[in-house]
DODREN-409473 format. One record per atom (N, C-alpha, C): x negated, y, z; residue in one letter. Coordinates in Angstrom, 1 decimal, m for minus. Each point is the difference from the previous one (the first is absolute). Layout:
BEGIN
       X       Y       Z  rest
       X       Y       Z     A
...
//
This chain:
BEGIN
       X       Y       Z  rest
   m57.0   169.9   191.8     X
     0.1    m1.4     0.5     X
    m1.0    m0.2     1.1     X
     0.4    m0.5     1.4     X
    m0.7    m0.1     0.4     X
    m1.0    m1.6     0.0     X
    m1.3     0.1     0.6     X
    m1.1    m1.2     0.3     X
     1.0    m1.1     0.2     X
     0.5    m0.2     0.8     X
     0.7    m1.4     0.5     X
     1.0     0.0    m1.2     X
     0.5     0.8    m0.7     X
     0.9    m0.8    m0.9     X
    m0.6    m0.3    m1.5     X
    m1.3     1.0     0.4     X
    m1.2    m0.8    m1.5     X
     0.0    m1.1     0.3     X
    m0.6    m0.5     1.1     X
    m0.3    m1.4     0.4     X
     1.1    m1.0    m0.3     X
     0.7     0.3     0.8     X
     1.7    m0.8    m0.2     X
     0.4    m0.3    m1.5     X
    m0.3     1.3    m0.9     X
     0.1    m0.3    m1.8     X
    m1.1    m0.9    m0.3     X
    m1.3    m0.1     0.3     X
    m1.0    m0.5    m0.6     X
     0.5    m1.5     0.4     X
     0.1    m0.2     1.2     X
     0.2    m1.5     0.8     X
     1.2    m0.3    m0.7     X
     1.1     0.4    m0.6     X
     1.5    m0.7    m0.8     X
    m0.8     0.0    m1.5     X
    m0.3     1.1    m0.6     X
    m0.9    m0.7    m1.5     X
    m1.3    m0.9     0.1     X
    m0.4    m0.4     0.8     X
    m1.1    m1.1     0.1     X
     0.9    m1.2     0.9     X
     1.2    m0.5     0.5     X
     0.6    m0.8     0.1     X
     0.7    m0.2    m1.3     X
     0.7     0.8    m0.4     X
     0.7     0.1    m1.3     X
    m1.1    m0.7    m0.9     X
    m0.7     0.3    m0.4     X
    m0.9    m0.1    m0.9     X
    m0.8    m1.6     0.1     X
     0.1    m0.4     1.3     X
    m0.4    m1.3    m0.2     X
     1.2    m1.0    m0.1     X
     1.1     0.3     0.7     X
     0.8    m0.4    m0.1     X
     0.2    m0.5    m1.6     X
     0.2     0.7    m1.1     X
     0.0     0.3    m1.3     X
    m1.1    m0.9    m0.6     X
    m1.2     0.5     0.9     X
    m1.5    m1.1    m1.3     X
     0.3    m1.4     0.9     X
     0.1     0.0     1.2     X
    m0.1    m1.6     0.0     X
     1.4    m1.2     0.2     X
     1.4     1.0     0.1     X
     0.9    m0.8     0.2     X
     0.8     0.0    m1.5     X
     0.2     1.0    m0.5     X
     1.2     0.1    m0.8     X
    m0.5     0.0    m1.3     X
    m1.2     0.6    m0.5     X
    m0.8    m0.6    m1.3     X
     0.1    m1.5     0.0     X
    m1.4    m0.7     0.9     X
     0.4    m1.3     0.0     X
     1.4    m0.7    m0.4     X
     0.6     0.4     0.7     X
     1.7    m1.2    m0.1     X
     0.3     0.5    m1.5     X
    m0.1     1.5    m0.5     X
     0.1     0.1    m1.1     X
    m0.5    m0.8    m1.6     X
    m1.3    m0.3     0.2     X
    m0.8    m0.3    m0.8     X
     0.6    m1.3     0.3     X
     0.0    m0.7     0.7     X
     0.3    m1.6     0.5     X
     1.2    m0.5    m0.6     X
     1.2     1.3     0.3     X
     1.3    m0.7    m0.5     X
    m0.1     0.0    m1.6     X
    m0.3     1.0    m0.5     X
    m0.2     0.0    m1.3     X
    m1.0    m0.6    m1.1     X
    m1.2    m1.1     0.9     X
    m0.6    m0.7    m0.6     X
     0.6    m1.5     0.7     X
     1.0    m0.1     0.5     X
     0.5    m1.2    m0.3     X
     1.1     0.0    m0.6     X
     0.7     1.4     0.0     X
     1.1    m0.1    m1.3     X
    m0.1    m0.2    m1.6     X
    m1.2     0.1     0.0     X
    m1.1     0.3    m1.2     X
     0.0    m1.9    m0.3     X
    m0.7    m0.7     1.2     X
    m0.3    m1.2     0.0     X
     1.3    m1.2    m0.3     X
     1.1     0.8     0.6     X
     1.2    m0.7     0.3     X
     0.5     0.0    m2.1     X
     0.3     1.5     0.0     X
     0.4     0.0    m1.2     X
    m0.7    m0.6    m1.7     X
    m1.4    m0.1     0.9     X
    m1.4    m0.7    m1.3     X
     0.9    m1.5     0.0     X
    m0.1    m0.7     1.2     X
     0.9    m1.4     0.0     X
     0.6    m0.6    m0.4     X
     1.1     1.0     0.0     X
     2.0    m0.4    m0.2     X
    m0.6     0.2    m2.1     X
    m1.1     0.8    m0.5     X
    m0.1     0.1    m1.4     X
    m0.1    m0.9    m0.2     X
    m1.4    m0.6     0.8     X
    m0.4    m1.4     0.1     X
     1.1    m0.9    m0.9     X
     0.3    m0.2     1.2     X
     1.1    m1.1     0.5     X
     1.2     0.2    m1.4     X
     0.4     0.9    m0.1     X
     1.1     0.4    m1.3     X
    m1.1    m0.6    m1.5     X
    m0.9     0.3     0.0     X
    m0.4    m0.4    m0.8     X
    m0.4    m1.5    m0.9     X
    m0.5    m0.7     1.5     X
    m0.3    m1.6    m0.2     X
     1.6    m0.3    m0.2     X
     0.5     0.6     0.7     X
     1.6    m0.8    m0.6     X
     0.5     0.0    m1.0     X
    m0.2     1.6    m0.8     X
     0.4    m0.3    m0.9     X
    m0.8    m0.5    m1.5     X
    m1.6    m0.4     0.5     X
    m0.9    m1.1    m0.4     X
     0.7    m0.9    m0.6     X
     0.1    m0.2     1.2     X
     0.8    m1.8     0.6     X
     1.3    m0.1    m0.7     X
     0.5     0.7    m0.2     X
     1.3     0.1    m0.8     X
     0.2    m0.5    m1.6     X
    m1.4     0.7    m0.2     X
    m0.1     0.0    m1.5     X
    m0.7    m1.3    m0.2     X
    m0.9    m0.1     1.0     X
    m0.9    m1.2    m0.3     X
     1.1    m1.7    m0.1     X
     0.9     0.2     1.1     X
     0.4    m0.9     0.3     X
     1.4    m0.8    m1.2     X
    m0.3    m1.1    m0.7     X
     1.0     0.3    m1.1     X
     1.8    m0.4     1.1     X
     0.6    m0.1    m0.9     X
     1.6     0.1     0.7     X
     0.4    m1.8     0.5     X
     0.3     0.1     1.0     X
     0.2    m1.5     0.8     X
     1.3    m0.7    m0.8     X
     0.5    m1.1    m0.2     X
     0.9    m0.2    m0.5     X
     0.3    m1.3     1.0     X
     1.5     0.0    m0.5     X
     0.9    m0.9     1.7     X
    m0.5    m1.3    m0.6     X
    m0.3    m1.0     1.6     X
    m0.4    m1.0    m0.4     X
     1.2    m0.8    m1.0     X
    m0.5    m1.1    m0.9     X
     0.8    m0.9    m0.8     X
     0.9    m0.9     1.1     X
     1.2    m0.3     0.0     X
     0.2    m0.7     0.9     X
     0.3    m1.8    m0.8     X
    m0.5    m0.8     1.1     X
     0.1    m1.6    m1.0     X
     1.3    m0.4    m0.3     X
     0.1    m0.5    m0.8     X
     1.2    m1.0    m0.6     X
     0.3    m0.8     1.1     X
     1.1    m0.8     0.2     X
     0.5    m1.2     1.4     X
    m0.2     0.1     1.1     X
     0.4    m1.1     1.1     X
     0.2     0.3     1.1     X
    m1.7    m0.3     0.7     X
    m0.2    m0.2     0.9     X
    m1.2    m0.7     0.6     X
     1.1    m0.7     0.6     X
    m0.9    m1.0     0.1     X
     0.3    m1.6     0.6     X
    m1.5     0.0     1.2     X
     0.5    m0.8     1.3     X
    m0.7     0.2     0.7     X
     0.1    m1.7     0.3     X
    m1.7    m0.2    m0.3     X
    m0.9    m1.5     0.2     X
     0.0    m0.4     1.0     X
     0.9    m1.1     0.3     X
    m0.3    m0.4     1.0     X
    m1.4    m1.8    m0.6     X
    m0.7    m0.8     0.8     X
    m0.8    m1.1    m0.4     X
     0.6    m0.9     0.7     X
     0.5    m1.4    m1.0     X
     0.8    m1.1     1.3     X
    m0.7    m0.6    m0.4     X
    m0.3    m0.8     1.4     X
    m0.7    m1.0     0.1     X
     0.8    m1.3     0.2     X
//
């Protein structure tokens, strides 16, 4: 192998190589600590509900009144 294509290898693995530590680690670690954060949430979230579920007793339909309403009128 000749000088110029040691050099030419060294200069593609020390691009390569940062490329790697500073672009594609990063985005890696990132996506996967807010997938992490996303997925902690929605447990969150599933769980107060079904808190709330249990906590909450069962609603029943309002009573509805006997007769008509009559609407007041005041004569003077």
């Amino acid at each position: 192998m000749s000088t110029i294509g040691f050099i030419l290898l060294m200069i593609f693995a020390w691009f390569f190589y940062n490329l790697l530590v500073k672009i594609i680690l990063p985005v890696y670690k990132t996506t996967r600590q807010v997938r992490r954060q996303f997925k902690n949430m929605s447990e969150q979230r599933e769980a107060q509900n079904s808190k709330s579920a249990f906590n909450e007793p069962t609603k029943e339909a309002p009573k509805q009144k006997e007769g008509e309403y009559i609407d007041f009128e005041e004569v003077k």
